[in-house]
ZAMARGU-4260 file (C-alpha; in steps of 0.2 Angstrom, whole numbers, plus 5000, padded with zeros to 4 digits):
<rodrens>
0) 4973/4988/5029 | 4981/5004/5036 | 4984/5002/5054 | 4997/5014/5057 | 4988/5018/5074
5) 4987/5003/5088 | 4976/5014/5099 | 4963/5009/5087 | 4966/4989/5094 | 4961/4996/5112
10) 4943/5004/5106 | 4938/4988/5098 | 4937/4973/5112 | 4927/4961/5100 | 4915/4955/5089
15) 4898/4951/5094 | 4893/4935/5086 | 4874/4932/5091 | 4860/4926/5081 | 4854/4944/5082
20) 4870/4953/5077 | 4872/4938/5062 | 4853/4943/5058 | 4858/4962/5058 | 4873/4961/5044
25) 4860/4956/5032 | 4857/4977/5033 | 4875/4980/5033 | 4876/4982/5051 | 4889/4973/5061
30) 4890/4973/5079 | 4906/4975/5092 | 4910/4975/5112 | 4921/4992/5114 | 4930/4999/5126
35) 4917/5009/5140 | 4925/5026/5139 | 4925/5025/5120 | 4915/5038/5108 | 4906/5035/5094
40) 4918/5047/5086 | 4932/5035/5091 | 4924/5020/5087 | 4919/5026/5069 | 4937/5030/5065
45) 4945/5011/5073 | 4931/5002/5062 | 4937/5013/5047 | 4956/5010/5049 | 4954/4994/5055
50) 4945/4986/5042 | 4945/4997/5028 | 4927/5002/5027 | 4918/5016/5027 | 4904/5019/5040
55) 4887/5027/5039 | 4882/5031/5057 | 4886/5022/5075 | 4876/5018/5086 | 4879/5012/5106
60) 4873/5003/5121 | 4878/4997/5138 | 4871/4982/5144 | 4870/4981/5165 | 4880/4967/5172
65) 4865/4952/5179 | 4868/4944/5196 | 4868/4927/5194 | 4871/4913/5206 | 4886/4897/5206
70) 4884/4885/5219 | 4876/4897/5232 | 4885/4912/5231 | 4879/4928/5221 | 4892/4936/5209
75) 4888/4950/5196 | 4894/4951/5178 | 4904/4966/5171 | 4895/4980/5161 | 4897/4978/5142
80) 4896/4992/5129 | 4891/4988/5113 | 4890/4998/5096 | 4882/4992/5080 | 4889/4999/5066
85) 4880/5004/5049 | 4890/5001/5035 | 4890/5010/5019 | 4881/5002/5004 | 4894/4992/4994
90) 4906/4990/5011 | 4907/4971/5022 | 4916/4967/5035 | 4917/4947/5038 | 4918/4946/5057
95) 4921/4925/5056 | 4941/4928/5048 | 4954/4935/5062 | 4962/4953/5060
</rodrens>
């Protein structure tokens, strides 16, 4: 692993780890919470360094923050950005073992 680079560890928050994201890397596809601001550009090169992989495309997704209610009184999750990563054939990343 070549991680010369700690911005890199500020694009990446974490990984996702969802029945749909575990049901997803059965097509090589892993899934992460990034920063907001971050590109796909930016995201591709964190994966790639990071983990030592090669990446086919990248794809994002902001999820709206949902109002929910504690003991009467209204408060409103953050926003979350997502991207799912395609991995090249022959290229894993196992998301259950720490970095």
């Amino acid at each position: 692993m070549s991680t010369s680079d700690t911005r890199h560890y500020d694009v990446i928050v974490s990984p996702v780890i969802t029945e749909k994201a575990t049901m997803a890397s059965e097509f090589n596809k892993v899934t992460f919470k990034v920063r907001r601001n971050a590109t796909k550009p930016q995201i591709k090169e964190a994966v790639e360094k990071l983990f030592d992989v090669k990446v086919k495309s990248v794809n994002t997704l902001v999820r709206q923050g949902k109002i929910k209610a504690f003991k009467n009184k209204l408060g409103q999750q953050s926003d979350v950005k997502r991207a799912i990563v395609t991995l090249e054939e022959g290229h894993r990343i196992d998301v259950t073992t720490g970095l």
